[in-house]
C-alpha positions in Angstrom: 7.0 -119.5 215.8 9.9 -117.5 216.8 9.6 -114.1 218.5 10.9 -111.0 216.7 13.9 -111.2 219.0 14.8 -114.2 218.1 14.1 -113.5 213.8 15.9 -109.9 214.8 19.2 -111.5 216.5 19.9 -113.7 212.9 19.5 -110.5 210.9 22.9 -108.7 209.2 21.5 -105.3 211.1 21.4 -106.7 214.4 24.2 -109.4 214.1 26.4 -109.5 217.4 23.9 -107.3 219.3 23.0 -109.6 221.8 18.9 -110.7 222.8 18.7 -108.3 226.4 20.1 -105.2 224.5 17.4 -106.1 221.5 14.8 -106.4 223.6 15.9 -103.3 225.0 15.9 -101.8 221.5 12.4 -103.0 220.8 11.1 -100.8 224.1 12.8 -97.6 223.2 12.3 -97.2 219.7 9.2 -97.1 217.4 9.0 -99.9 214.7 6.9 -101.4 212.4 6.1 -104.8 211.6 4.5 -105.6 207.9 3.5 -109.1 206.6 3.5 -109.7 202.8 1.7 -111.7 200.4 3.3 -113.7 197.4 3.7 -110.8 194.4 2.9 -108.5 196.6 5.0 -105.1 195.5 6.6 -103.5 198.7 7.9 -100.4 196.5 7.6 -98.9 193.4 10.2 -97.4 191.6 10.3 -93.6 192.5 8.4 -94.0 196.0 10.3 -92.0 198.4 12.1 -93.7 201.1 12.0 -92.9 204.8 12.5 -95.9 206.2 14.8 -99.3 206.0 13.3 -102.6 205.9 14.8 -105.9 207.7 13.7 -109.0 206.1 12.7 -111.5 209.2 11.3 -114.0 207.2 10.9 -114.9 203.2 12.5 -113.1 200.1 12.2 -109.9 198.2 13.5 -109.4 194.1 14.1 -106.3 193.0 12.9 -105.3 189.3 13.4 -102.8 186.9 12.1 -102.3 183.1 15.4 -101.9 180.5 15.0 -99.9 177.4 13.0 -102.4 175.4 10.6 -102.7 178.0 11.8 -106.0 179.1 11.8 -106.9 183.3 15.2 -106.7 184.6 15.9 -108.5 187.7 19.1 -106.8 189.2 18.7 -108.3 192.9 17.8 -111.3 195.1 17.0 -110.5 199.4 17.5 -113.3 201.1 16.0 -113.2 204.7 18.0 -111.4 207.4 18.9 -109.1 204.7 18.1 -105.5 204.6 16.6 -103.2 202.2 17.1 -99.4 201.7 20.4 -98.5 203.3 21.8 -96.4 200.7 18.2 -95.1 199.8 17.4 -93.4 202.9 20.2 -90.7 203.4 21.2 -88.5 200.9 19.3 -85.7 198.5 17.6 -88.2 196.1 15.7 -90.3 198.6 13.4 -92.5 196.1 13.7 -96.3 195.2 15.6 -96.9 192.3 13.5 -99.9 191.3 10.5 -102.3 191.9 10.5 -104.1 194.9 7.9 -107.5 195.5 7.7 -110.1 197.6 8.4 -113.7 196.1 6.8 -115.5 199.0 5.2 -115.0 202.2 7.5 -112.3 203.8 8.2 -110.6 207.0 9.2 -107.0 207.0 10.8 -105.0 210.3 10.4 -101.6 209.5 12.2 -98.8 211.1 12.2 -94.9 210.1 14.9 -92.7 209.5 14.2 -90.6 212.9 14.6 -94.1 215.2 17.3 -95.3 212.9 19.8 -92.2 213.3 19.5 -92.5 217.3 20.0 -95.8 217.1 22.8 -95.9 214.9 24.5 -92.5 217.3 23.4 -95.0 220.3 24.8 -98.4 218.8 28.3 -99.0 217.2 27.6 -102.8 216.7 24.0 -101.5 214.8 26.4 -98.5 212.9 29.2 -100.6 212.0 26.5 -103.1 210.4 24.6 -100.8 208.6 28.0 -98.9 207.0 29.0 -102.4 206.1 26.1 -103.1 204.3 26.0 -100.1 202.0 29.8 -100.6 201.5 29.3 -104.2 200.4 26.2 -103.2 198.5 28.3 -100.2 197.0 30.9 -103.1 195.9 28.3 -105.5 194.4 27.2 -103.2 192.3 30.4 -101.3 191.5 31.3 -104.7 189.8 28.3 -105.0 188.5 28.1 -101.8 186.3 32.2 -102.9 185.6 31.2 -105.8 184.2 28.5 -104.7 182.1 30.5 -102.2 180.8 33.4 -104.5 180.2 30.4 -106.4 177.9 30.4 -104.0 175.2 31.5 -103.0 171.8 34.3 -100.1 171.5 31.1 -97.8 170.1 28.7 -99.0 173.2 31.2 -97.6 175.2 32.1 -94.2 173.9 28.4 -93.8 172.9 28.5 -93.9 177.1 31.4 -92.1 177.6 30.4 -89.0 175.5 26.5 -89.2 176.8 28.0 -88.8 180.4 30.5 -86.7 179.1 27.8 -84.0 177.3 25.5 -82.5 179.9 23.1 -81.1 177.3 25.2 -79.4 175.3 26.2 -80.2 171.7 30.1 -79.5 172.7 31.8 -81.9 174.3 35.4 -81.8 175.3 36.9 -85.3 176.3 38.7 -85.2 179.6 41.1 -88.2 177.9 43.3 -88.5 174.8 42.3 -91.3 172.9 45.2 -92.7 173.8 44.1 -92.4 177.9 40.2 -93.4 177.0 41.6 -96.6 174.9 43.5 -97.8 178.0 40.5 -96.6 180.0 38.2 -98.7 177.8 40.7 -101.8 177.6 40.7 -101.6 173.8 44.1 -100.5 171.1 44.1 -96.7 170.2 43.9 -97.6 166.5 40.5 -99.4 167.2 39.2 -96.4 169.0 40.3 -94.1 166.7 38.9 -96.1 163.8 35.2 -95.4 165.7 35.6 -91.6 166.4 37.1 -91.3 162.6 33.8 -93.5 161.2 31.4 -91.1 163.7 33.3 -87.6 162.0 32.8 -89.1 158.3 29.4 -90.1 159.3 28.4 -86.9 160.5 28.0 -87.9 164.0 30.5 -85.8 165.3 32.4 -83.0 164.3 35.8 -82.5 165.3 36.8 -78.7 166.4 40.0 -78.6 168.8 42.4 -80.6 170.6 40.1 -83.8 172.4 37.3 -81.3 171.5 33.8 -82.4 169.5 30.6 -81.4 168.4 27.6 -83.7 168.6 25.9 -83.4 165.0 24.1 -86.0 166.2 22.2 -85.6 169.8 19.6 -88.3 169.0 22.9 -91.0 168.8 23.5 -90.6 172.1 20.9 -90.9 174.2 
């Protein structure tokens, strides 16, 4: 069986730190280690996050229920992986989603307290752990792109004008239609054919220049 040195040393975290300063590491700072059963759940969605967790051996999915109640699984973690980077600084520290174990795992656990010194102490550790959260950042930047890029002209002004409204039955678009079409990647007459069917509809109201009231606030939720 190999030593958490050696399981530590093949993780992205710790990748180019070299086994004497690990070991080193491993003597200064308080850690945890947790062992996992198949299905076991390692987080629920909204648990708040103080720590990050290194996977030395095994896998963890991530889950989340969509609007029809369905399980959505957005993420695989593949050993030497870690989980919680972006979670565990910031004002909204909670998990975003459901996270369990798929096999037999191996967790190294570190709080936020030992993971700020070490990261100030370590520019190997610091540079690893920003590259993570970037490359995470990424992943799902594309992600949300792509699912975007998925849907009907409607699917993605009903979006557009739900993030636009901040509860408030006014909304004023930031974009001429002829801006939001390119935004969207769709012709202006198309869009406009939408926000013409929602103001004979009764869905919106039209009262200025890019300017609209939501008739409507259940359409748009």
């Amino acid at each position: 069986m190999k030593s958490i040195v050696e399981l530590l040393k093949n993780t992205f975290l710790f990748n180019g730190v070299d086994e004497k300063e690990i070991k080193s590491i491993l003597k200064r700072y308080q850690y945890s280690i947790a062992h996992h059963n198949p299905n076991d759940i390692i987080r629920f969605r909204g648990d708040h996050i103080n720590e990050i967790y290194v996977i030395l051996e095994g896998f963890l999915v991530t889950e989340m229920l969509n609007n029809s109640g369905e399980i959505a699984k957005l993420e695989r973690l593949e050993t030497g992986e870690v989980l919680a980077t972006a979670f565990i600084f910031g004002n909204h520290r909670q998990m975003p989603m459901d996270v369990l174990a798929k096999e037999e795992v191996t967790l190294f656990i570190l709080d936020k307290e030992n993971l700020v010194e070490l990261l100030t102490e370590n520019k190997i550790i610091m540079n690893n752990f920003i590259a993570d959260i970037s490359n995470r950042t990424q992943y799902f930047t594309k992600q949300i792109w792509d699912n975007f890029n998925n849907k009907t002209i409607a699917e993605k002004l009903n979006y557009y004008i739900k993030l636009q409204k901040n509860n408030t039955n006014v909304i004023t678009l930031s974009n001429s239609v002829k801006e939001l079409a390119e935004k969207f990647q769709v012709t202006r007459p198309s869009l406009s054919r939408i926000i013409s069917k929602y103001i004979k509809n009764n869905i919106l109201e039209k009262i200025g220049r890019n300017k609209y009231k939501i008739l409507s606030q259940n359409y748009f939720q």
